[in-house]
N, C-alpha and C positions, 0 to 999 in steps of 0.2 A: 484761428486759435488765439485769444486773448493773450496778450502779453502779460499781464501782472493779474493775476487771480490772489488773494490771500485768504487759502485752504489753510495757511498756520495758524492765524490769530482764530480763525471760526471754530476750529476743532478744538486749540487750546481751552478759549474759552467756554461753551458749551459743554467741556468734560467739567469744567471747574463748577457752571451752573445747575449744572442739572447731569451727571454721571450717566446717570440711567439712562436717557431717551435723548442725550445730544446726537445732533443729523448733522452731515456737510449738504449745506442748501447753495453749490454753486450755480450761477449759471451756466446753460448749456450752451459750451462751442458755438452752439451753430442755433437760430429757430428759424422756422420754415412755417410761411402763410402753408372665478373659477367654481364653478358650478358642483353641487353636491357630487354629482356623477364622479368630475373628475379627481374628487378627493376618494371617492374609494375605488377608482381603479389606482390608488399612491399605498394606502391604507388598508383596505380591505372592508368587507360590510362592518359594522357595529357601533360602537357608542362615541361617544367624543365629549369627552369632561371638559368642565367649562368651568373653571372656579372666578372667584369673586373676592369685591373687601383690600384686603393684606397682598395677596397675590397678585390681583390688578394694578395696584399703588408698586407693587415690587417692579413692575415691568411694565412701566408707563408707557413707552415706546409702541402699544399697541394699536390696530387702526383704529378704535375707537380713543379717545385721549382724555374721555372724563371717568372722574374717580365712581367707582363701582361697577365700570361695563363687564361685559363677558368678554373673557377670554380664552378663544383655542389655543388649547395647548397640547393636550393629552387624546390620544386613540388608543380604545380597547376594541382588537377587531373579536369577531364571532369566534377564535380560535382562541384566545385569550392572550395572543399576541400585543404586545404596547407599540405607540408609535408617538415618538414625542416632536411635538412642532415647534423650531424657533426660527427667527430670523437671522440667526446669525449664520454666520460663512465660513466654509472649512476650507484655511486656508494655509494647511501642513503644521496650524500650529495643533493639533490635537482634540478640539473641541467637538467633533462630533462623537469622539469614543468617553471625552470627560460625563458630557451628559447622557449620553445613554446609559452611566454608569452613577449618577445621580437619581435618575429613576427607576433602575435596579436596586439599590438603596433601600429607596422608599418604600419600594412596591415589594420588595421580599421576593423578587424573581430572578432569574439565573440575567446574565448579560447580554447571551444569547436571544436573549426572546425580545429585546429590545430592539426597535428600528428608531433612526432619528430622520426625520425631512426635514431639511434647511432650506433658508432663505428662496423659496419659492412667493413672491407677494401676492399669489392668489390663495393660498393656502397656510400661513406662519403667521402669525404674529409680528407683528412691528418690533425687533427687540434692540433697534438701533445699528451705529455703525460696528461693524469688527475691528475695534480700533481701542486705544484706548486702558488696555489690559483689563475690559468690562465682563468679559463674558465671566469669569468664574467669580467676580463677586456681586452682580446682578444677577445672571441667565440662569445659573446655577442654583442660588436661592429659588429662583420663579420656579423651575421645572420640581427643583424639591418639592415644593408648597403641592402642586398639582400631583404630585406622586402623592403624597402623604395623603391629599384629599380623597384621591382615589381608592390606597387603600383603608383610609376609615369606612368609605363606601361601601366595600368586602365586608368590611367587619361587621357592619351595620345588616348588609344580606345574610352573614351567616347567622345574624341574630335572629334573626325570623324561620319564616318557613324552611329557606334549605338547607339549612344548620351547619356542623362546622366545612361540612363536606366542599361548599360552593368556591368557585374559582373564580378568575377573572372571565373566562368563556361565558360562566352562566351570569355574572353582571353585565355586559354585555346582552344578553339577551333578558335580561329580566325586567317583565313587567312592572315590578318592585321599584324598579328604579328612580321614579320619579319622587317618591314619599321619600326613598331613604335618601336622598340629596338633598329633601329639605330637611331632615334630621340632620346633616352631617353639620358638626363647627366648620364657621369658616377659618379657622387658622387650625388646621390642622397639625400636632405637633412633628418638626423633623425629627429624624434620627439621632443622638448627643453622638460624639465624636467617637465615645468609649465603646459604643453598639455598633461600628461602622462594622462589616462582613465582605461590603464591595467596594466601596470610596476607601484610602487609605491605602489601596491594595497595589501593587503596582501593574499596569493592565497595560498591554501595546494595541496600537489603531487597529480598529475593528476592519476596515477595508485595507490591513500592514499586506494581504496578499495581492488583494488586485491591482495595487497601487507598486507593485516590486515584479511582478507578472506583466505587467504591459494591459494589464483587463482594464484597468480605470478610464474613463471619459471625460478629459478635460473642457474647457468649455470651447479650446480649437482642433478637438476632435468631435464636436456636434455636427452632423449631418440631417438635412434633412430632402425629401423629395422633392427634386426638378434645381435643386439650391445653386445657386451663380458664387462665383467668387469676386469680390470688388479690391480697388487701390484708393486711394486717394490723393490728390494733389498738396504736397508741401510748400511750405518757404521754401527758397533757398536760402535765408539767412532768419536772425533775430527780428523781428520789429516789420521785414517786408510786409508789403500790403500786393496785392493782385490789381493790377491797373489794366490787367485786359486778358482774352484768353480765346482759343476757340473750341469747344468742346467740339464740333464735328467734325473737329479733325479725326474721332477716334472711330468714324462711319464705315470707313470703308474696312475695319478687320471685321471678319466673319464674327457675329454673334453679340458684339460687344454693347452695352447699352452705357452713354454716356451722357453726365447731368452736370450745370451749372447754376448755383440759387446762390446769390450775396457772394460768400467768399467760399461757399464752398463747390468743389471742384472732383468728381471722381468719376469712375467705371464698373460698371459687373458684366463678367464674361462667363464663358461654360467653366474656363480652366482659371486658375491663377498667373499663370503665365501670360494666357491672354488676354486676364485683367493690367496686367503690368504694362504689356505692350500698347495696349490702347491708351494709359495714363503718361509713358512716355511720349506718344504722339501727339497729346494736347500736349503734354508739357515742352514739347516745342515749340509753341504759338504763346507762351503764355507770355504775356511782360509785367515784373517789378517794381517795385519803385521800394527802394531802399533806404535806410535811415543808419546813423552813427550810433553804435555799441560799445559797451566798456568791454574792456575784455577781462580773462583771469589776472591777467599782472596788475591789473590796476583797480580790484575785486576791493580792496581794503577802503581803499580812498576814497571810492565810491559810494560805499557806503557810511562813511564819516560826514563827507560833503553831502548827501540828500537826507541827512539823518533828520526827522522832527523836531520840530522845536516849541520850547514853553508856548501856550499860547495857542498853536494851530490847532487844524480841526484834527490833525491827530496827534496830540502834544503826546511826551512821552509820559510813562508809566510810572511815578516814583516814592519809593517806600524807605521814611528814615526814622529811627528811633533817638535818643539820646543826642550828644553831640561830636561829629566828628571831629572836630579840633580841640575838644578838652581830652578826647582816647586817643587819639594821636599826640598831646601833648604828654599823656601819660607812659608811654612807650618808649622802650628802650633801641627797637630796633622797629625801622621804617624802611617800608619794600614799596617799589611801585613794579608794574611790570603791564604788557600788550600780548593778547593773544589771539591767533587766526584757525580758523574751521572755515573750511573750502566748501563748495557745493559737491553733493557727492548723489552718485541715483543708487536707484531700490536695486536693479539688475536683479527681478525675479527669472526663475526660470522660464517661466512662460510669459512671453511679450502680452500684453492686451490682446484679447481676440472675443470676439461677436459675430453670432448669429439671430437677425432678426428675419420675421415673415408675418406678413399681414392678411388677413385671413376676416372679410366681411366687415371691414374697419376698424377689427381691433389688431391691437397689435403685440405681441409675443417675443420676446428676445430673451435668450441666452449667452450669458454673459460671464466673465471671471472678473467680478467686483466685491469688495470689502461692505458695498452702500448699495442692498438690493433697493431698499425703497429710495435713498434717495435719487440713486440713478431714473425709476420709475418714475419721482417728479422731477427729472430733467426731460423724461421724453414727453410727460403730458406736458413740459410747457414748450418746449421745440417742435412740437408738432401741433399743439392745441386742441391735444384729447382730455378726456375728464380719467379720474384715475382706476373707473372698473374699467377703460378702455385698451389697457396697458396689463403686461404680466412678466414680469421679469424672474427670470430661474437661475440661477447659481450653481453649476454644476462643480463639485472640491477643485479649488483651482491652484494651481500652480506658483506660488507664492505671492505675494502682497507687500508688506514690510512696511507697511503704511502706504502705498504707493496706488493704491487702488481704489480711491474715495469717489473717482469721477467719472461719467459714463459718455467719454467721448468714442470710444469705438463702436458700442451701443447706437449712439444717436448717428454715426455716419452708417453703417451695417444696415439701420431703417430707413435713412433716406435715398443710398441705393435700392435699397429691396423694393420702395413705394417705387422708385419710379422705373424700376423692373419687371416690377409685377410678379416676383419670384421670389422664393427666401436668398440669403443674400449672406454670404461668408466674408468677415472683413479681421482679418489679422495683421497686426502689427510685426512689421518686421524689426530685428531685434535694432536697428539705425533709428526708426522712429522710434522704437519703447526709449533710448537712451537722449533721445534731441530733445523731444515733444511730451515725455512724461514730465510730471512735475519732478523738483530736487527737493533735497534735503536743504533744509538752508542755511547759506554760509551766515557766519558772524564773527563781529569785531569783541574785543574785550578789551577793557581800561580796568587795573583791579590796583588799586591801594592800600596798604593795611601796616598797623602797628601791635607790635606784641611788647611788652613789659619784660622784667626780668628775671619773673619766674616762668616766663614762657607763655605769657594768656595772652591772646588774642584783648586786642584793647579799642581798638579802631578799625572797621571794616566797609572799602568802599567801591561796588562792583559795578560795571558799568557793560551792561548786553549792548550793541549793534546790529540788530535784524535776524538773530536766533530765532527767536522768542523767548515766551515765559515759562514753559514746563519746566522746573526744576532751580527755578531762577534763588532762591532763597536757600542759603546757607543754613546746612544743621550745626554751626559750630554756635557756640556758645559767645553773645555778644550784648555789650550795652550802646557802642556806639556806631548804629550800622545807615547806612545807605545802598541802595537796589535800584538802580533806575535800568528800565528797555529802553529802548532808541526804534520807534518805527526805521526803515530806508525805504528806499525806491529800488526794491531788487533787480537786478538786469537780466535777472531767469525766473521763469515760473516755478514758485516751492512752493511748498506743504509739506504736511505729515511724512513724520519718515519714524524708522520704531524708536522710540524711547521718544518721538517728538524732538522739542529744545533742553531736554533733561542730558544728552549726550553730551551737547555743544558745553553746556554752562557746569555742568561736572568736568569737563576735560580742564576747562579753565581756572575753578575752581581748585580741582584737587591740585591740580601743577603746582597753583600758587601755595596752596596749602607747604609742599617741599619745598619751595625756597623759602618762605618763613621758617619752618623749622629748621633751617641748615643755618638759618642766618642768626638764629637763636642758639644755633649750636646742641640742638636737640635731637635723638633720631625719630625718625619721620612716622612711625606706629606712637610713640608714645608722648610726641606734642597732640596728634590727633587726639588718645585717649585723654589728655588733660585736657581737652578744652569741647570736651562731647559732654551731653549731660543724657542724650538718646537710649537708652540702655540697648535698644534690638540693632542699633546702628554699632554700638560698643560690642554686642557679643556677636554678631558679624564679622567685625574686623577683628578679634580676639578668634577665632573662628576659624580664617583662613591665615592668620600669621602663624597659628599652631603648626596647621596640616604645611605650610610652606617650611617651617622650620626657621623665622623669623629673627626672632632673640641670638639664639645659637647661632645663627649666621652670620650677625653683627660684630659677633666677636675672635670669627677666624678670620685667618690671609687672606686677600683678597687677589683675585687674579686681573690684571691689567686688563681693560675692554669689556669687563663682565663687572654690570651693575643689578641692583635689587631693587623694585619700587611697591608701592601698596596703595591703593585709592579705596574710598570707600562713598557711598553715598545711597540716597532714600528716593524713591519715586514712585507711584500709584498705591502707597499702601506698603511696602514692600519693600527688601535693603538688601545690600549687598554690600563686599568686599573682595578686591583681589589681590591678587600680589604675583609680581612680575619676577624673572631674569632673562636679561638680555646680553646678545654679545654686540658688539659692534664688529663690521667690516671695519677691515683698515683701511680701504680701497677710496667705497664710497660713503661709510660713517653712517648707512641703514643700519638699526637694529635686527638682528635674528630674534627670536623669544625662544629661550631654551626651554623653562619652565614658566607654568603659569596654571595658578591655583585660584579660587573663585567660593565665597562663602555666601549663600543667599538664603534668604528665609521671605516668605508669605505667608503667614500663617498657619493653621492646618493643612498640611497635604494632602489633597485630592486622590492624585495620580503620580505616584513616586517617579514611574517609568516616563510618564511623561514629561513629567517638570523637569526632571535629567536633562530631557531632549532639548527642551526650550533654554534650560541655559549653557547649554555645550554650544548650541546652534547661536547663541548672542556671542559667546565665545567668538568661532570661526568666526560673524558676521564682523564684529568690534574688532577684529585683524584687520579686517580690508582699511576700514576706516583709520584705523591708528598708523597702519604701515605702507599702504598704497593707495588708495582711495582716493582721487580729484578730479573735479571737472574744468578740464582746460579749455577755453574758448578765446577767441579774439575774430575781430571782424563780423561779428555778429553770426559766427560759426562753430560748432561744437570741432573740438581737435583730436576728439579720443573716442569716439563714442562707437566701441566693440569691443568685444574681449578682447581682441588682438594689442589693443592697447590702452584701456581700461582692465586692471589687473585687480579682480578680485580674487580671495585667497582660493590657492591651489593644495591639494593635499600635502605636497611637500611643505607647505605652509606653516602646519599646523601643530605644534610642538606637542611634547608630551605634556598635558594636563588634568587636573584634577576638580571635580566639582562636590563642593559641601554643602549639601542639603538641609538646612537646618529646620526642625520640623518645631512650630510652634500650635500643640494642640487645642491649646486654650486659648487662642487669636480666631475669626473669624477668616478665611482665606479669603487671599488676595490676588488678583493677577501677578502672569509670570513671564507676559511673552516680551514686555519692554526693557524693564530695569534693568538687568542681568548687562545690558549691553552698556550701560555710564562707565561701567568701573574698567572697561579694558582698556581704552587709547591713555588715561591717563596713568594708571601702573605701569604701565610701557613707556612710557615718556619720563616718568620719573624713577623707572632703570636707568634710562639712556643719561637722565640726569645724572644718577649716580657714579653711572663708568668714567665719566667726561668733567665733571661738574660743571659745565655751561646746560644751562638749561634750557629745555623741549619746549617753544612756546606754538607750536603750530602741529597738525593734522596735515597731513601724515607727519609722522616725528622722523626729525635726521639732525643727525650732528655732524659734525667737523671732521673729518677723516684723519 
């Protein structure tokens, strides 16, 4: 397993270049020297619309990549049944019931009639990673466009011979078909917001019962005929390498088939169990060789001293306008302040898990990934197949949160299964998902700034350490600013985690935002409002200080240990605002969250019901993060890595709160599944700031008892 992968910078960038059809092209762990049929036994017999033009360019991510190919999207079976095809991945946030609910819309048909196939790569479209908060302002468009073309389709049959009478069933069957598809425009008009009937509506997951019944099939509940269970060989630290090993030692358990190529090292047996037992008995022979690790306590400094510099190959990133020492000469009050954000993991429910089987040299894997195709080109190049050789399926998995962009249990699952001869089950135990998955990545902050003495922001100078960029650029209003990243030399493998680096640089960000205004002698909503000029970012945080009761707050007793705080910030399109109360222990100076209120707007609403879900769920997630959430290591050893002491939030957790939905129908919709999470750790912090006045400069936030 590669020590330093940089899944952040690739992902970041790629969303910024190209939104639509950015891929994570990592390399694979390890490399080692769908036919018409079976689309209608998915679908059923009938037609398969294909649109062109506007539609294609919509969803570039398709496997053809030049402007005007055809693109599968849409099935109309013989019964007049719809089946809409994407590539994307349902991964609890909602998106398989958004779009089926998008091409009910279109097509003028109850909800029910709708099926959706995802991310199967022998049958979907390319529609890129699940990441991103892309799917409803790309995928959503696309499948629109293909509904709409479809039914101009209808409309165009019932103009002819079968009159108004004809259905989807008989387009489907009709001869006609080919003449009326070249009559149809290619840009079909969508539905205007004010006509919506289905979208708009508040609708819960189409599979809400199998998935609460125990009926759902995650992708470590595929089984298949004669299927072995495998393990595989770890580190026992950071940085280890394999300096020797003996796989036959695992010969004499009944059954167990064991393999050693370069660095990798595993087993498949009939049972799991006695895939374990056989992976312990190599990993008795194995031997070591170890290298020096930084640990958590020394996370900061680390990353200061390996930082980039002017000049190198990877010099840092930096963005300044006007001059910072004539806005700082202009100010009346001058803040400097350091902030820290730990590494912290996804802890989906469901660890990584894969099933592959190879079958006359192609090969087949089921898998719970965010990146169907790019995992498929991790295995054609780990294996050194061509890519109809390869079919990767996606069964709704168990959560993601960014964490799911790379296909190493995939690639180990196929390289036991080849050299088993059998399909081959390889699940992550939840030790591995927490060592060996990538982190979230930690970062350092340096932030400077001056405000005047009406309270404006005059000088602004922000300084990332190994974040990243998602979110890096302040919406405050400024003439003399500076932004620079800092590459480091991380000591744990990160990437994508939700909201990206938009969390980290909001947390540091808004914190500092409340100590300027305190030092201004302002309260903390209304230096924000005078120095925003954003208007959707302004009626967000106008939004949820209402629903919190804000104003009126400020001006009664205040109870000792109980503070108030507000953040607000913009990221994919999309804004938010919350507003914190917290109490302090006296004991150990953690914050409790009494209340906590949260205003967000995306544009158009889709899915009322759902978009609830997504930001209740950033909600709970944005606790872990802000109130307990850290990855402790030293000696090149993770120190926490299980629930038992990795404390993500528990229902007791969870305070009473409120979510304000702000519906913007004349916006274009926007994703919903990242932003929602910026605004938590920092409201909560700048509670804590308020009860205390020393201020919250670290993740998880604690004060002074």
């Amino acid at each position: 397993m590669p020590d330093k992968i940089d899944l952040l910078e690739t992902v970041e960038l790629l969303e910024t270049i190209a939104p639509e059809r950015y891929e994570l092209r990592e390399p694979p762990a390890y490399e080692f020297t769908l036919s018409r049929r079976e689309f209608v036994e998915v679908a059923g017999a009938g037609l398969l619309i294909t649109v062109t033009g506007s539609v294609a360019r919509a969803q570039r991510g398709g496997p053809s990549r030049g402007g005007g190919t055809l693109e599968s999207r849409l099935h109309i079976a013989e019964d007049g049944a719809v089946t809409i095809l994407t590539g994307k991945v349902e991964v609890g946030q909602g998106s398989r019931t958004e779009l089926a609910m998008a091409a009910a819309e279109e097509m003028r048909i109850p909800l029910d009639r709708v099926r959706v196939v995802m991310a199967d790569t022998d049958l979907v479209p390319n529609d890129g990673l699940t990441a991103g908060s892309r799917t409803t302002p790309s995928t959503v468009p696309a499948v629109r466009a293909a509904a709409a073309a479809a039914r101009e389709l209808l409309n165009a049959l019932r103009q002819g011979a079968k009159g108004n009478a004809a259905t989807y069933a008989d387009l489907a069957r009709s001869s006609e078909l080919a003449a009326a598809y070249k009559q149809t425009p290619g840009g079909a008009a969508a539905t205007p917001v004010n006509d919506w009937r289905v979208l708009g509506k508040p609708r819960y997951r189409l599979d809400g019962r199998e998935i609460v019944t125990g009926a759902h099939h995650f992708p470590s509940d595929v089984r298949r005929p004669g299927m072995l269970y495998g393990s595989v060989l770890r580190a026992p630290s950071y940085g280890a390498t394999l300096a020797g090993v003996d796989p036959g030692a695992a010969a004499k358990l009944p059954g167990v088939t064991a393999v050693r190529e370069g660095n990798f090292v595993g087993c498949a047996a009939p049972t799991s169990y006695g895939a374990r037992k056989g992976l312990e008995a190599i990993a008795a022979t194995a031997r070591w060789e170890t290298r020096p690790h930084p640990s958590s306590a020394t996370l900061f400094a680390h990353l200061k001293e390996t930082a980039s510099k002017p000049g190198g190959t990877r010099a840092p990133r930096v963005q300044s306008k006007g001059s910072l020492e004539e806005g700082l000469g202009q100010s009346q009050y001058r803040l400097r302040a350091e902030y820290h954000v730990p590494f912290i993991q996804h802890a989906p429910m469901e660890p990584r898990a894969a099933v592959a089987e190879w079958t006359d040299g192609r090969l087949t894997v089921w898998t719970g990934t965010q990146n169907p195709f790019g995992v498929r080109d991790q295995l054609v190049q780990a294996f050194h197949l061509t890519p109809e050789k390869v079919r990767v399926i996606v069964p709704d998995t168990g959560g993601g949160f960014g964490g799911k962009h790379t296909g190493e249990a995939a690639i180990e699952a196929a390289r036991l299964a080849k050299e088993a001869g059998r399909p081959v089950s390889l699940r992550w135990t939840r030790a591995e998902e927490f060592t060996w998955a990538y982190f979230r990545p930690a970062g350092l902050f340096e932030i400077e700034a001056g405000v005047d003495a009406k309270g404006l922001i005059r000088a602004w100078d922000f300084t990332n350490y190994n974040a990243g960029t998602a979110g890096l650029e302040s919406p405050y209003r400024g003439a003399n600013v500076r932004t620079r990243f800092y590459y480091c030399e991380s000591p744990l493998r990160e990437g994508s985690y939700r909201g990206i680096a938009a969390t980290a640089n909001n947390f540091a960000r808004e914190c500092f935002i409340d100590e300027l205004a305190r030092a201004a002698s302002a309260d903390p909503l209304e230096f924000r409002l005078a120095n925003l000029d954003d208007s959707r970012l302004r009626d967000v945080l106008l939004a949820a200080s209402k629903q919190f009761n804000w104003r009126p707050r400020g001006t009664t007793d205040r109870r000792p240990g109980v503070g108030r705080g507000i953040a607000c910030g913009t990221e994919k399109g999309s804004y938010v605002a919350a507003c914190a109360e917290v109490e302090l222990d006296g004991k150990t100076g953690q914050p409790r969250v009494r209340e906590f209120v949260m205003a967000f707007e995306c544009g158009a609403i889709l899915n009322p019901a759902n978009l609830r879900m997504q930001v209740e769920g950033s909600i709970i997630q944005g606790l872990g993060g802000a109130l307990t959430e850290a990855i402790d290591f030293d000696n090149g050893q993770l120190k926490n890595g299980s629930f038992a002491k990795y404390r993500v939030p528990r229902f007791r957790d969870v305070p009473p709160f409120e979510a304000v939905l702000v519906n913007r129908p004349d916006l274009a919709p926007a994703g919903a599944g990242e932003t929602p999470i910026i605004a938590v750790a920092p409201a909560i912090a700048n509670a804590a700031f308020d009860a205390t006045g020393e201020p919250s400069r670290s993740m998880p936030v604690r004060t002074k008892a």
